[in-house]
VOBA-1610 file (N, C-alpha, C; in pm, whole numbers, padded with zeros to 5 digits, always signed):
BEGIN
Unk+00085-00118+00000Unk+00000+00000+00000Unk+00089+00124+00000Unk+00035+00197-00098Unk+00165+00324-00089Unk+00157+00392+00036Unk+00228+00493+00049Unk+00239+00581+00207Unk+00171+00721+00137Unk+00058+00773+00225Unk+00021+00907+00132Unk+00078+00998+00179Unk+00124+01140+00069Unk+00198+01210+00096Unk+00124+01379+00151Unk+00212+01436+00134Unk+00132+01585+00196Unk+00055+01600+00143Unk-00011+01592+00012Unk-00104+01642-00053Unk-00270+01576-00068Unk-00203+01497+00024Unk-00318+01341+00055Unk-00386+01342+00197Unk-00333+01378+00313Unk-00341+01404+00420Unk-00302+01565+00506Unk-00422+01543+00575Unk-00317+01683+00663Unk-00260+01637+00786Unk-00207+01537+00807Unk-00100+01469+00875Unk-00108+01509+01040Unk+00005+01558+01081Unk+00024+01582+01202Unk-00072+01645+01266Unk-00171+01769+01192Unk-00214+01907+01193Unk-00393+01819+01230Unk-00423+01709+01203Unk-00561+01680+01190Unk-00586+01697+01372Unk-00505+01685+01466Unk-00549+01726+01574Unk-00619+01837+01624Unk-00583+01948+01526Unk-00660+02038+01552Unk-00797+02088+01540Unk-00864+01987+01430Unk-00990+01966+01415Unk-01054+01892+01550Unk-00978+01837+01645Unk-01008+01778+01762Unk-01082+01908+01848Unk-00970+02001+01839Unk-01031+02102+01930Unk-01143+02203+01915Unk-01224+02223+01981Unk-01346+02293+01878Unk-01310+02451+01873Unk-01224+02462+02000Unk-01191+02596+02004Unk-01119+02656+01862Unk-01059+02588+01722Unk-01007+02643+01616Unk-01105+02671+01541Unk-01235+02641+01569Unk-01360+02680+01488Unk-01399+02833+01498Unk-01397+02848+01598Unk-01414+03033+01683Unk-01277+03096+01643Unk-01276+03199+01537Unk-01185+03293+01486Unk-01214+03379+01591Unk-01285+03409+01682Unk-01296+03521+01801Unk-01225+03509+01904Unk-01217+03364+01949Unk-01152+03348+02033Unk-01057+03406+02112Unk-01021+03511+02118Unk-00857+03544+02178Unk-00915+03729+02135Unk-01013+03730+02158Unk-01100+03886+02179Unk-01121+03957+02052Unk-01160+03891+01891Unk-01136+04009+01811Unk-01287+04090+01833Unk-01289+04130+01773Unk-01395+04287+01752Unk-01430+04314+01672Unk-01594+04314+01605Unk-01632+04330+01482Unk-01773+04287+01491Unk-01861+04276+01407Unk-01975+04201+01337Unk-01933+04050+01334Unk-01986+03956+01472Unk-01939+03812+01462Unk-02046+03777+01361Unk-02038+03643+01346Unk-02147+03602+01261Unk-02028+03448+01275Unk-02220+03339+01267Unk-02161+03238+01242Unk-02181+03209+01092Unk-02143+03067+01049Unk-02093+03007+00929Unk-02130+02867+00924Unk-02197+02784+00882Unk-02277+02635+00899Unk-02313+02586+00800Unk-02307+02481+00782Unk-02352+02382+00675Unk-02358+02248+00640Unk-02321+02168+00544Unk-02392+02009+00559Unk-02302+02003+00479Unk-02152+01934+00488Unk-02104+01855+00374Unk-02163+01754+00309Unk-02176+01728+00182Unk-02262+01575+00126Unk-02141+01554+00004Unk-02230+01403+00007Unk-02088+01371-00139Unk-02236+01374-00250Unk-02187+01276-00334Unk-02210+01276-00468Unk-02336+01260-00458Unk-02358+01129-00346Unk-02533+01077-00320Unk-02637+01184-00254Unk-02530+01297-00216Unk-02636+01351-00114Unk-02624+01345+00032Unk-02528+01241+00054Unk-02536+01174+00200Unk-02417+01271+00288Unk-02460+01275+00389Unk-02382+01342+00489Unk-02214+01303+00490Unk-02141+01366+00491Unk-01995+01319+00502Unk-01926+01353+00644Unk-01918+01244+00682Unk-01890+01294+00823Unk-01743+01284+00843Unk-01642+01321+00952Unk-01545+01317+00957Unk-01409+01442+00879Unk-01522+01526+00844Unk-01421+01631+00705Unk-01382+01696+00775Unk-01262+01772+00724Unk-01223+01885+00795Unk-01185+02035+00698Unk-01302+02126+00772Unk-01261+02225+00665Unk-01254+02309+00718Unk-01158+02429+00634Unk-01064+02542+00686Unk-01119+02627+00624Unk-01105+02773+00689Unk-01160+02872+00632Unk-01077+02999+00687Unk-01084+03084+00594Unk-00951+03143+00543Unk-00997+03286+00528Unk-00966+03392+00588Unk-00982+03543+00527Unk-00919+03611+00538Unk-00940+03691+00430Unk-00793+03820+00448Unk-00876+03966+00501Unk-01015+03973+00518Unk-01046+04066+00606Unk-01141+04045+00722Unk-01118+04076+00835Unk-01049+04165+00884Unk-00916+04087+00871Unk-00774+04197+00852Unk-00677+04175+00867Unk-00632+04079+00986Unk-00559+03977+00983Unk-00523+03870+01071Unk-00422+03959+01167Unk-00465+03923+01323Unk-00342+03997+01397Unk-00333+03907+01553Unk-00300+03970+01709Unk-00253+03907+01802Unk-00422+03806+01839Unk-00551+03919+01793Unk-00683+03892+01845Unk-00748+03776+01747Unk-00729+03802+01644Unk-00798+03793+01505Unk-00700+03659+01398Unk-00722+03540+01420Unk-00605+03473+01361Unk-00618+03489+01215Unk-00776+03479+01136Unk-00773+03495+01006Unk-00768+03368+00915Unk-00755+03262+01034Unk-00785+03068+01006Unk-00851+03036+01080Unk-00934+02935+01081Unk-00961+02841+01147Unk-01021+02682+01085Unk-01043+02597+01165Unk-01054+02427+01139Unk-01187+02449+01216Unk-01245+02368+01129Unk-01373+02259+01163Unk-01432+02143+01122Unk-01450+02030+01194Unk-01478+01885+01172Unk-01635+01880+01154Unk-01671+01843+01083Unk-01822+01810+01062Unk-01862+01671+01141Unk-01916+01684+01161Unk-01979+01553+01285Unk-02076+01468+01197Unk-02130+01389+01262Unk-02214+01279+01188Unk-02311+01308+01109Unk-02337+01426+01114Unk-02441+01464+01005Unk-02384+01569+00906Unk-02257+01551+00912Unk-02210+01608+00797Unk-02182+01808+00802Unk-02237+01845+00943Unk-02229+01962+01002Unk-02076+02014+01067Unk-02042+02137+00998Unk-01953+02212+01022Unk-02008+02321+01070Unk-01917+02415+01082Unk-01983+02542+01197Unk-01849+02649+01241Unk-01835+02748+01171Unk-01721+02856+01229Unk-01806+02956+01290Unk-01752+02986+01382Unk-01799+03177+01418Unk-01644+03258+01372Unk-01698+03388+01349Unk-01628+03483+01283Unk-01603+03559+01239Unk-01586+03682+01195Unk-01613+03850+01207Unk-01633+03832+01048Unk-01748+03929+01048Unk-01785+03939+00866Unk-01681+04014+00780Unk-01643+03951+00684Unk-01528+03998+00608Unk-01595+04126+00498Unk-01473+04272+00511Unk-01545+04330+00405Unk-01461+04307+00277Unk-01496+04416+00182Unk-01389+04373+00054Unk-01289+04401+00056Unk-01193+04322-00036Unk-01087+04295-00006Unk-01029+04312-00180Unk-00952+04368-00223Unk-00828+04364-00342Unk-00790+04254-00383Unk-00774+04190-00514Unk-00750+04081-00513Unk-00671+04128-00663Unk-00618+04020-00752Unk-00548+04037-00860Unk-00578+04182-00919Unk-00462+04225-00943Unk-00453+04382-01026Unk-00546+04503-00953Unk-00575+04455-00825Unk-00639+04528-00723Unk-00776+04533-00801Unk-00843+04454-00843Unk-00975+04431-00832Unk-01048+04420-00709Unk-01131+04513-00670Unk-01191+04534-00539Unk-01311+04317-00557Unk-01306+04274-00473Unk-01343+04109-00467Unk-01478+04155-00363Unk-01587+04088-00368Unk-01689+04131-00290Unk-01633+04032-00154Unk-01707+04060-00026Unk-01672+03990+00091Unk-01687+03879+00028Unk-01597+03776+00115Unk-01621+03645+00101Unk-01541+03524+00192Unk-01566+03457+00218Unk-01467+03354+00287Unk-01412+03219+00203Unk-01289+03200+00239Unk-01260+03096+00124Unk-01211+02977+00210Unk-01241+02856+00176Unk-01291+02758+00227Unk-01228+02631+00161Unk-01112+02549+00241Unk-01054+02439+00212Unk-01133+02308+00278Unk-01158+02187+00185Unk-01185+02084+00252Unk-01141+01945+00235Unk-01106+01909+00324Unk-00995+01749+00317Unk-01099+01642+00373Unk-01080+01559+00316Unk-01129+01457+00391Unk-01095+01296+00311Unk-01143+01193+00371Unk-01126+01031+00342Unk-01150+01061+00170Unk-01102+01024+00114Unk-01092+00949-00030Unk-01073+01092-00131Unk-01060+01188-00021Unk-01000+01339-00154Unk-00887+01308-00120Unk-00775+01280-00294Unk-00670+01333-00318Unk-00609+01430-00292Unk-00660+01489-00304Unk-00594+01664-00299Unk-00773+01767-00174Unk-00715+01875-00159Unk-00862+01961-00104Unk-00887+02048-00194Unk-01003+02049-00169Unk-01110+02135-00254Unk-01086+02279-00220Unk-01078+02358-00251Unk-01091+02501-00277Unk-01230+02599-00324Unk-01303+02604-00224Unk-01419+02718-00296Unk-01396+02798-00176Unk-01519+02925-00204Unk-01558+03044-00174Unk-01666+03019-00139Unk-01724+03114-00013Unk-01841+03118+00028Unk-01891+03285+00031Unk-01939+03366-00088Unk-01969+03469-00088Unk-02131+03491-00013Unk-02182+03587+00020Unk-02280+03655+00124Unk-02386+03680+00008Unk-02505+03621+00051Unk-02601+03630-00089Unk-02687+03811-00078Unk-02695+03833-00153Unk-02807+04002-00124Unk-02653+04089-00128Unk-02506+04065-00126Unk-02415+04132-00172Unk-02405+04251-00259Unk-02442+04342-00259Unk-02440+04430-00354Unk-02298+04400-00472Unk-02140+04425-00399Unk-02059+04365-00483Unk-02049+04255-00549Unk-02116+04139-00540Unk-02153+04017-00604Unk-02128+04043-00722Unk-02213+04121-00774Unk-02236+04159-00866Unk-02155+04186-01014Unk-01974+04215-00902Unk-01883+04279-00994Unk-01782+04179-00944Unk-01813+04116-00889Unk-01685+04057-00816Unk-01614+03967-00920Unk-01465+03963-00919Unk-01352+03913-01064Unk-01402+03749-01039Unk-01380+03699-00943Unk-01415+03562-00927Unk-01545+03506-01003Unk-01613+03585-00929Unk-01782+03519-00953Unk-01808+03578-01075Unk-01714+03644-01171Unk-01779+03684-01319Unk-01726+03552-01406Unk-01621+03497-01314Unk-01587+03332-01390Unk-01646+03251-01381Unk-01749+03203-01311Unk-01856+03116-01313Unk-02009+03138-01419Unk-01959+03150-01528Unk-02091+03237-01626Unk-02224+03129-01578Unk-02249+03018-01547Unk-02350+03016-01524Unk-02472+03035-01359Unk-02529+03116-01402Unk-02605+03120-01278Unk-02649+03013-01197Unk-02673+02886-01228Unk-02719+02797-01130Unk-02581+02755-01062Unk-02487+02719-01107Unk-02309+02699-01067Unk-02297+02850-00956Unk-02272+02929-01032Unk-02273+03069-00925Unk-02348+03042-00801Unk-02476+03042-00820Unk-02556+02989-00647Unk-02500+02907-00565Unk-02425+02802-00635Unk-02353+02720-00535Unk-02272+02794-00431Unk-02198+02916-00459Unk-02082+02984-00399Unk-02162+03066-00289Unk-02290+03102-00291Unk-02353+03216-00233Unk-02404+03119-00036Unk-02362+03180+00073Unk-02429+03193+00185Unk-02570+03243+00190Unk-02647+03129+00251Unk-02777+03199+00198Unk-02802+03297+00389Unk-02838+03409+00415Unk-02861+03418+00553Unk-02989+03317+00634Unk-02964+03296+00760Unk-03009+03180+00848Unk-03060+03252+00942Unk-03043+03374+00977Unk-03090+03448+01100Unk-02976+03519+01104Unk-03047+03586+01222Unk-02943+03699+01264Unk-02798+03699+01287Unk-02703+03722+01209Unk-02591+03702+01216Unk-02587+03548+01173Unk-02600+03497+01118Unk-02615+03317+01065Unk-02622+03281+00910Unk-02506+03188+00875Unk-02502+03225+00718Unk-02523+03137+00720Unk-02569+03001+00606Unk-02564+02842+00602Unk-02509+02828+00461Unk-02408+02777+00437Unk-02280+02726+00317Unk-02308+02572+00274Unk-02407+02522+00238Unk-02368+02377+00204Unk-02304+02344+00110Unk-02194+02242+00125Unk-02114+02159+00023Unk-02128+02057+00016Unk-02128+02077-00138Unk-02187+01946-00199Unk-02054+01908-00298Unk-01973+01785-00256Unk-01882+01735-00354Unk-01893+01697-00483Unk-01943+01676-00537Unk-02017+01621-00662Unk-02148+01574-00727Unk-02201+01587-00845Unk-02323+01561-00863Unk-02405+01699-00904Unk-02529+01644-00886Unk-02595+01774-00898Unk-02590+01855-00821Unk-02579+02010-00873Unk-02545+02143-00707Unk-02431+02113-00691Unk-02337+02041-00743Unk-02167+02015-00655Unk-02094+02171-00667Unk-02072+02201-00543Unk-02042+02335-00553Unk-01914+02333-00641Unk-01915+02486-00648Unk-01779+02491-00788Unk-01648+02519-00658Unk-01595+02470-00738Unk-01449+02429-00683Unk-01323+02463-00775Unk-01248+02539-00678Unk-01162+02643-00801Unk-00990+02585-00750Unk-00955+02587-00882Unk-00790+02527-00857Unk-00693+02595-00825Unk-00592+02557-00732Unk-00511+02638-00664Unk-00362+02588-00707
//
């Protein structure tokens, strides 16, 4: 049986999905508009994927001593993940294209080769609209995949779907 390599596992580091405290980007006092982040990993069938671990990643608010700007979360048996975390505004991205808010979102798990790479943009966004990313997805039903739909007050819900129909779009890194 081969030995899998870095790009197969997140190795040493999967402990940290142990702790729930890497889910809370607040943790350690930042300051802002919290808001949580939730959703249902599924694979191809639809079915809950339990055991994943996904990371989520922003470059605003700027990462500092309060504010790490990462965090890990394990989805549990029903396929449920869950960050809290200060709402990101826009942010510059290639050739300083102003990028509408968004959070970007790695996920590893049993039988992915490599992790997935999407975005979870804020639906009712006014910048949506213009944003460099989301003008690469020309079709609108694909585009919806990327959008947080709001859940309540301060509450976004992100489902990912690995493949199939709705398989959210997934961008290469």
């Amino acid at each position: 049986m081969p030995i899998a390599t870095a790009s197969q596992t997140i190795g040493p580091y999967w402990h940290l999905i142990e702790d729930p405290s890497w889910a809370d980007l607040t943790r350690l006092g930042a300051e802002g508009e919290r808001i949580t982040l939730f959703g249902t990993v599924t694979d191809g069938d639809g079915a809950p994927f339990s055991d994943v671990c996904v990371e989520l990643w922003q470059a605003d608010p700027a990462a500092d001593d309060r504010f790490p700007g990462f965090g890990r979360s394990r989805t549990d048996a029903a396929g449920v993940y869950r960050f809290t975390t200060l709402k990101p505004g826009p942010v510059a991205g290639r050739g300083n294209a102003i990028q509408a808010p968004h959070l970007a979102l790695w996920v590893l798990g049993r039988g992915l080769m490599r992790g997935l790479a999407t975005r979870a943009y804020f639906a009712g966004e006014p910048r949506n609209e213009t944003d460099p990313v989301l003008a690469l997805v020309e079709d609108p039903a694909r585009r919806a995949t990327l959008m947080a739909a709001a859940a309540g007050p301060g509450a976004w819900r992100f489902d990912i779907r690995l493949q199939g129909a709705g398989e959210t779009v997934f961008f290469e890194v």
